[in-house]
C-alpha positions in Angstrom: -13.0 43.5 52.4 -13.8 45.3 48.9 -10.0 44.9 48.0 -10.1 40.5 48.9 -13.2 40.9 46.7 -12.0 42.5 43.9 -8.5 40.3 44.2 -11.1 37.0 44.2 -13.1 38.3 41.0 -9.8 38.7 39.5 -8.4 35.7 39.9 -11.5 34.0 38.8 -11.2 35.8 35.7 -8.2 34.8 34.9 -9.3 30.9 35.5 -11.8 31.7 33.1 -9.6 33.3 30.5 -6.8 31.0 30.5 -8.4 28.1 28.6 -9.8 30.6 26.2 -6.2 32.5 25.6 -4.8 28.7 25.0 -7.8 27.3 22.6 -6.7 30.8 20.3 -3.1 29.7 20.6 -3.6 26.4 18.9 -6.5 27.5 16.9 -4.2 30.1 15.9 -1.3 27.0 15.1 -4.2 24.7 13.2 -5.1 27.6 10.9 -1.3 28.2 10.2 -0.6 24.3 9.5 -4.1 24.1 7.2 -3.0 27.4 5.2 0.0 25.6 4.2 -1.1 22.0 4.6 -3.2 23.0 1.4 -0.7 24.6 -0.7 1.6 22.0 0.2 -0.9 19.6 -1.4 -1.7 21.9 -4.6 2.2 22.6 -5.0 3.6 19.5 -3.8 6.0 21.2 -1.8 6.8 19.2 1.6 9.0 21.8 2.8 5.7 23.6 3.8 4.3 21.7 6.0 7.5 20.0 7.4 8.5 22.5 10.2 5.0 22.4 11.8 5.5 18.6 12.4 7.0 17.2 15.4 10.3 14.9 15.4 7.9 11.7 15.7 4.9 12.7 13.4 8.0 13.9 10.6 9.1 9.9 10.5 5.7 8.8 9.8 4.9 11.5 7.3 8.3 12.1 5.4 8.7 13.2 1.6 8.2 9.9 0.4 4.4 9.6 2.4 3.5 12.7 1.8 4.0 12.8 -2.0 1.7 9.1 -2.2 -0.6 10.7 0.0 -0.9 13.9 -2.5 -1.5 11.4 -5.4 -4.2 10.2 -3.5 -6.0 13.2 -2.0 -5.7 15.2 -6.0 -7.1 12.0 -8.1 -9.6 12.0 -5.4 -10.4 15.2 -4.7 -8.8 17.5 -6.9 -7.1 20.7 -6.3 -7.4 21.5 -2.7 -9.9 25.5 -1.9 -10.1 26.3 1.2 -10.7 25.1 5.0 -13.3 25.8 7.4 -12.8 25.2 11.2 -15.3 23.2 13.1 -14.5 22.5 16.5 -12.0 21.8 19.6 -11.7 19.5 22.1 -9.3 19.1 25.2 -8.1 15.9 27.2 -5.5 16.7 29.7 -2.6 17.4 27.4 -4.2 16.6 24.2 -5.5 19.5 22.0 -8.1 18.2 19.0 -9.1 20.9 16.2 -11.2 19.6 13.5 -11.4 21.3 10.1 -13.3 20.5 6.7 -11.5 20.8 3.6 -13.0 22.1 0.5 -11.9 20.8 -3.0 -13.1 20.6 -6.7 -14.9 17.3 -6.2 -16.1 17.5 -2.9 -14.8 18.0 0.5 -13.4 16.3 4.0 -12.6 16.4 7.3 -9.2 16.8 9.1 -8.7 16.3 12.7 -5.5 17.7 14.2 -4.0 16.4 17.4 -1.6 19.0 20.0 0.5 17.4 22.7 2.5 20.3 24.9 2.1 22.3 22.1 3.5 19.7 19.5 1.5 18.1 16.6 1.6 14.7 16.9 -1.3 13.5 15.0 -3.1 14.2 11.6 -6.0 12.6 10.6 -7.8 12.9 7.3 -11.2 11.4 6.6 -10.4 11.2 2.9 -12.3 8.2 0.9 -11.1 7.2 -3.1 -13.3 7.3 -5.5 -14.4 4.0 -7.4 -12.5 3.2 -9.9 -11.9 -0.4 -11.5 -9.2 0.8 -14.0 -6.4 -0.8 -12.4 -8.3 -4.1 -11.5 -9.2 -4.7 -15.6 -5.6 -4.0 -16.3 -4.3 -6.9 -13.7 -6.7 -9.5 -15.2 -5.5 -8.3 -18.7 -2.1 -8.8 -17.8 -2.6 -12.3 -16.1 -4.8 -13.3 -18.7 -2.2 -12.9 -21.4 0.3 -15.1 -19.6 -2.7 -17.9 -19.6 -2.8 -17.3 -23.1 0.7 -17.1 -24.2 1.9 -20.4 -22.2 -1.5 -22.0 -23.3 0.7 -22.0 -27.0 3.7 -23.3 -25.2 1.8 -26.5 -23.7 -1.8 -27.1 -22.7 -2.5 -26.0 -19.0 -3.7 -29.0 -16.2 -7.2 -27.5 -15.5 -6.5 -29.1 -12.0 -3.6 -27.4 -10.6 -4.8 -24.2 -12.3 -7.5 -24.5 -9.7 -5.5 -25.5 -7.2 -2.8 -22.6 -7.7 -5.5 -20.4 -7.5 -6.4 -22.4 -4.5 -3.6 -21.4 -2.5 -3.3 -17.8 -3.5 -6.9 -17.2 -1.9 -5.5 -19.0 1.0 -2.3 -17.0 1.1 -4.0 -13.7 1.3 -5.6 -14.5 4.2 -2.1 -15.5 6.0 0.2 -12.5 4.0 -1.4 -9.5 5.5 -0.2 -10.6 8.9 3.1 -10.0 8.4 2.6 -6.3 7.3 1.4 -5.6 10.6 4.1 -8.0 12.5 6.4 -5.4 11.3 5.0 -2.9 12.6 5.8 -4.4 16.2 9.4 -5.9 15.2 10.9 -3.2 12.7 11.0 0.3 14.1 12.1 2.5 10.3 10.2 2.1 7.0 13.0 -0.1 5.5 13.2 -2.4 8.5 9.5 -2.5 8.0 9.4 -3.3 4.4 12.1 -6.0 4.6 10.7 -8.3 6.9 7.1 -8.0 5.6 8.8 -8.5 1.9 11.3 -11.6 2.5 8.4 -13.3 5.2 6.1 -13.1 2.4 8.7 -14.0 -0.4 9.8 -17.1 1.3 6.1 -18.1 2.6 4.6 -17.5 -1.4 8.0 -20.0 -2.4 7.4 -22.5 -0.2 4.1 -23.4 -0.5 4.6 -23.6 -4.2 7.9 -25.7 -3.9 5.4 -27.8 -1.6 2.5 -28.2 -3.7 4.8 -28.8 -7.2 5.9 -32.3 -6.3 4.5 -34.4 -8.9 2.3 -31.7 -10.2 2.7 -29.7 -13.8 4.4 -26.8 -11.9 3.7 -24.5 -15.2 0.1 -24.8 -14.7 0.1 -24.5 -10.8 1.7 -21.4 -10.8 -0.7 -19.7 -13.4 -3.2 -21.1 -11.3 -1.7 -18.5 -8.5 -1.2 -15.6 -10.7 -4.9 -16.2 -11.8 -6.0 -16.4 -8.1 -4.1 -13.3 -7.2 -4.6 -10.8 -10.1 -7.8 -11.9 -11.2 -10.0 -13.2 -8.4 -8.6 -11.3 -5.5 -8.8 -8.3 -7.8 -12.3 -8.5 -8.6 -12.9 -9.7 -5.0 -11.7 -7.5 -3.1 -12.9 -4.0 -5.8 -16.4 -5.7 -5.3 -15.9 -5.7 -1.4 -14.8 -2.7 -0.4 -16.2 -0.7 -3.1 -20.3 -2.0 -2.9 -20.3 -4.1 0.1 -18.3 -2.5 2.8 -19.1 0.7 1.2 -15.3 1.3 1.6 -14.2 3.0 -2.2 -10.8 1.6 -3.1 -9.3 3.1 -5.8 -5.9 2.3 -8.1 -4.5 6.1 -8.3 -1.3 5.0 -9.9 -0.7 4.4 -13.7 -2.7 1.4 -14.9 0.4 0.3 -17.0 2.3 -0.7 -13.7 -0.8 -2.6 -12.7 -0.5 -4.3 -16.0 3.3 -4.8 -16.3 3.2 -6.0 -12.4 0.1 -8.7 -13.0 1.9 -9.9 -16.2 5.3 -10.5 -14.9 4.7 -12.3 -11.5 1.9 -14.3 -13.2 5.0 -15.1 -15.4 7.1 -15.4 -12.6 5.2 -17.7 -10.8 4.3 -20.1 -13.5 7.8 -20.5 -14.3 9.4 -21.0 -10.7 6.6 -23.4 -10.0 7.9 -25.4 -13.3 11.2 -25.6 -11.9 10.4 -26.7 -9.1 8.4 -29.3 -10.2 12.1 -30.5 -11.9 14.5 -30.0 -10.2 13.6 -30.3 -6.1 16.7 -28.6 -4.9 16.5 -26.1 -1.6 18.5 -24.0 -3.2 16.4 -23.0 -6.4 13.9 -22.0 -3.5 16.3 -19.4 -2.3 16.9 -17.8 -5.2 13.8 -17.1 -6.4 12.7 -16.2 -2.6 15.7 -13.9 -2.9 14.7 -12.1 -6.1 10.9 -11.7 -5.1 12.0 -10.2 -2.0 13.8 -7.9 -3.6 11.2 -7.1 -6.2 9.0 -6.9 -3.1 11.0 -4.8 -1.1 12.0 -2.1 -4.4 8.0 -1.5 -4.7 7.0 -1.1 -0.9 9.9 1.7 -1.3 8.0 3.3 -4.4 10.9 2.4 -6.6 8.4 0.3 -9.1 10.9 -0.1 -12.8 13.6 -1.5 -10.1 11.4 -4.1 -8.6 10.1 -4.7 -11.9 13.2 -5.4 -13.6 13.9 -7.8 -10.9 10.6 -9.8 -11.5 11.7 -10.1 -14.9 15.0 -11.1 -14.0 12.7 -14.3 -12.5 11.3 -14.8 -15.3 14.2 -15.3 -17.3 15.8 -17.5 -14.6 12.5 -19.6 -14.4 13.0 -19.8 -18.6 16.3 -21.0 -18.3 15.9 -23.6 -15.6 12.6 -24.5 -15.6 13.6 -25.9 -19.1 11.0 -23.6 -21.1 13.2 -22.3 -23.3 14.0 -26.0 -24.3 10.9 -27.3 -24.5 10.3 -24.1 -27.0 13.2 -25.0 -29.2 12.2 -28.7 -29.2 8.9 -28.0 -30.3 9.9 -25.7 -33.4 12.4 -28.3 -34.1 9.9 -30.9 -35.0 
């Protein structure tokens, strides 16, 4: 009887213990991953963190995402201290640890996912800081387009308004396709093709559409106006003081710039031709080339996609019969 009792306390122990030996394990597997998350982040060495992700988790956080997700969390946060764990939490397979991160300016919380013993999830509560850098440097950009074709031929306060008209309206409609890709396109160049030609060929369109019988010129600064400066001050407004949601532009303010003053261009001056010469095919090509642009900056690969939005420009120059109507004017 003693020896069934002392076989029963046993085995209860071990019940008891087994939970607890397999929380240490993945504690144990957390604290390893945090160690080098954070030097990964302070040296920007990928390699470090790369072998604790599963297969799955490696797709969605590759070099490429990881290094954009640095830039984030150091303008944000600065250099990355130490970590602190908080808690655990089991469902069925599913292991949660959740950590706070200390940094320079301030600190957040990570939440790590296990499933049979793989991570499969990161999640970082990590929040930008205000700032309306890149949003001044998009209105500048835009701004100087206004003021530069203003020279060229006085602007049709009308379609301005209405060009800015439809770029409000087309940033309702354009964030859709972004996440239709996620369901259709299975690899992060599937993903950014379709989102990039759906929204190239929907942007062309409408202004092919709408520059029938219209001053095409002034249309199209209309939707570089709507886009670069009202959205931009609309939306940093938003999220930053309503929504209490802090966006911030962590990348050079020159490419926010360059970016705002070249489509602003480019859309100005394929509305123009369009407003000449209604041909189909005119449409394609500058679908074709903002696609492209579209597709070269979703890939990070910004002086390609911005060579190609100039290449635009100089096409909408050339047929949009700008150049001409320059050369005429200095003529007389």
């Amino acid at each position: 009887m003693r020896r069934l009792t002392s076989v029963a306390l046993l085995l209860a122990v071990i019940l008891l213990l087994k939970p607890l030996v397999l929380a240490d394990e993945f504690t144990e597997k957390g604290n390893a991953f945090m160690e080098d998350f954070i030097k990964a982040m302070n040296t920007g060495n990928y390699s470090l963190i790369e072998p604790h992700l599963s297969g799955r988790l490696k797709k969605e956080l590759g070099e490429r995402e990881f290094a954009q997700l640095r830039e984030f969390i150091l303008t944000n946060y600065g250099k990355l201290l130490s970590f602190s764990f908080v808690n655990e939490s089991r469902e069925g397979d599913m292991v949660k640890l959740e950590y706070e991160v200390r940094a320079e300016k301030g600190s957040f919380p990570v939440a790590l996912t296990y499933e049979n013993g793989e991570l499969v999830g990161i999640g970082l509560g990590v929040r930008a800081k205000p700032n309306p850098a890149g949003m001044v440097a998009m209105i500048l950009g835009s701004l100087l387009v206004l003021g530069a074709f203003y020279f060229i031929r006085k602007p049709s306060i009308p379609d301005i308004v209405l060009g800015a008209g439809i770029a409000l309206g087309l940033s309702v409609i354009i964030p859709f396709y972004g996440i239709t890709s996620l369901i259709v396109a299975y690899s992060t160049v599937a993903r950014a093709l379709f989102a990039a030609f759906t929204t190239a060929l929907t942007v062309e369109a409408v202004k092919f559409y709408f520059s029938r019988n219209r001053d095409g010129l002034s249309l199209g600064l209309g939707l570089g106006i709507g886009q670069y400066v009202l959205l931009s001050i609309g939306t940093f407004v938003a999220t930053n003081f309503i929504m209490q949601l802090p966006v911030s532009f962590t990348g050079p303010t020159y490419w926010a710039f360059l970016f705002a003053l070249a489509f602003t261009a480019f859309h100005a001056l394929s509305a123009e031709t369009y407003s000449k010469l209604r041909d189909v095919k005119f449409l394609l090509l500058f679908a074709l080339i903002e696609g492209l642009a579209l597709v070269m900056e979703s890939l990070s690969h910004i002086g390609l996609s911005l060579l190609l939005v100039f290449l635009g420009v100089g096409a909408g120059l050339r047929l949009g019969g700008v150049i001409d109507g320059i050369a005429g004017r200095e003529t007389r």
